[in-house]
C-alpha positions in Angstrom: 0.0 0.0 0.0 1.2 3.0 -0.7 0.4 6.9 -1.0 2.9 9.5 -2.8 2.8 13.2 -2.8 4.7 15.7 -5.4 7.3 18.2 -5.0 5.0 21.2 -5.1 2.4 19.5 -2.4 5.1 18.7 -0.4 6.4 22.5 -0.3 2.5 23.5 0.6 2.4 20.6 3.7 5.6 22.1 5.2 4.7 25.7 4.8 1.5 24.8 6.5 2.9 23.2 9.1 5.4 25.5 9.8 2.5 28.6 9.4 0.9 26.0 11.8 3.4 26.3 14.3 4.5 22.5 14.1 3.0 18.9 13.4 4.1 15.8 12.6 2.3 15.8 9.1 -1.2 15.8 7.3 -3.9 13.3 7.6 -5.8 11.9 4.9 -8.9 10.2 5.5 -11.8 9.4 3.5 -15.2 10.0 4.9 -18.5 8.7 3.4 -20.4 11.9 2.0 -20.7 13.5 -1.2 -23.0 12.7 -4.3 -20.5 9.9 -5.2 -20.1 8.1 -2.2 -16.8 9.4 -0.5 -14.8 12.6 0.1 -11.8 12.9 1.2 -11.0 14.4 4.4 -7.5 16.2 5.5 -5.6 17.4 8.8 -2.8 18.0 10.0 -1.4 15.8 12.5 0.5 15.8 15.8 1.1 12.9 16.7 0.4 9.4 14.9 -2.8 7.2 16.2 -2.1 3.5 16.5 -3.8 2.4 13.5 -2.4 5.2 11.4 -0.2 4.2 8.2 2.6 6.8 8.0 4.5 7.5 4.7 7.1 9.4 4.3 7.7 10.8 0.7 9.2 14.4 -0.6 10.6 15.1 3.1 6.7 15.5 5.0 4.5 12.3 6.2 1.2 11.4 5.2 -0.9 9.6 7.6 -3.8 7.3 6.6 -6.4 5.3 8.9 -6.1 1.5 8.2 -9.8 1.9 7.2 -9.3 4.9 4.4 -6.0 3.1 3.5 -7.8 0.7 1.0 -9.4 3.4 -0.9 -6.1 5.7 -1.1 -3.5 3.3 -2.2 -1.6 4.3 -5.1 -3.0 7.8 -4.5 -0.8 10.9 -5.8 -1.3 14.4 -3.8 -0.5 17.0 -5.4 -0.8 20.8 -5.4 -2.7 22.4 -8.7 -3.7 25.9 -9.7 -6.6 25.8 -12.1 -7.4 29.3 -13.3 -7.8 31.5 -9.4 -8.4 28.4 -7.5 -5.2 26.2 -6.0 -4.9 23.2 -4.0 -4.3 20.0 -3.6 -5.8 17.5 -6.1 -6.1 13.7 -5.4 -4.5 11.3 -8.6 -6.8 8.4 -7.3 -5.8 5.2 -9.2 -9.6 3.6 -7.1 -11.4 6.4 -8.3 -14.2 5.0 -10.7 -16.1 8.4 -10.5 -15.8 12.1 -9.5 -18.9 14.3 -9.0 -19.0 17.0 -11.2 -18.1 19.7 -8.4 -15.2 17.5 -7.9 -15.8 17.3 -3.7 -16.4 13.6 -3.8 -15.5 10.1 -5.7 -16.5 6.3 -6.0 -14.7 3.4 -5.8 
């Protein structure tokens, strides 16, 4: 199992966590919501829980839930600017839908 992040998502974790004041690294989860059956949900972390998956890639961590891990794996975080609007953008390799707002995805 495994979950990557790019160079320029990686710059945008660590800035945050710095702006933050600290943290260990972000949290990805996925939630069930959305027109498409899941969303996925991030924070930033302080301190890994025990059924936490940490990855470490680009110099920050990523830490998934051993339930949201399933529906992640392979997954490519990355930072995008698309016209005013930046931020990150899951590459979901599960993903066998995306709502057309783009706030949720099926599997």
């Amino acid at each position: 199992m495994t979950l990557s992040v790019t160079p320029k998502a990686a710059k945008q974790i660590q800035k945050a966590l710095t702006q933050r004041g600290g943290g260990i690294g972000l949290r990805v989860a996925v939630k069930t919501s959305g027109c498409s059956g899941y969303a996925y949900a991030l924070e930033f972390a302080d301190a890994a829980n025990p059924e936490d998956q940490v990855f470490e890639t680009e110099g920050v961590k990523v830490l998934v839930d051993a339930q949201s891990l399933p529906l992640v794996d392979g997954t490519e975080l990355d930072w995008v600017r698309e016209g005013l609007n930046e931020g990150f953008k899951f590459h979901n390799p599960n993903a066998t839908a995306n709502c057309g707002c783009g706030e949720s995805f099926a599997v």
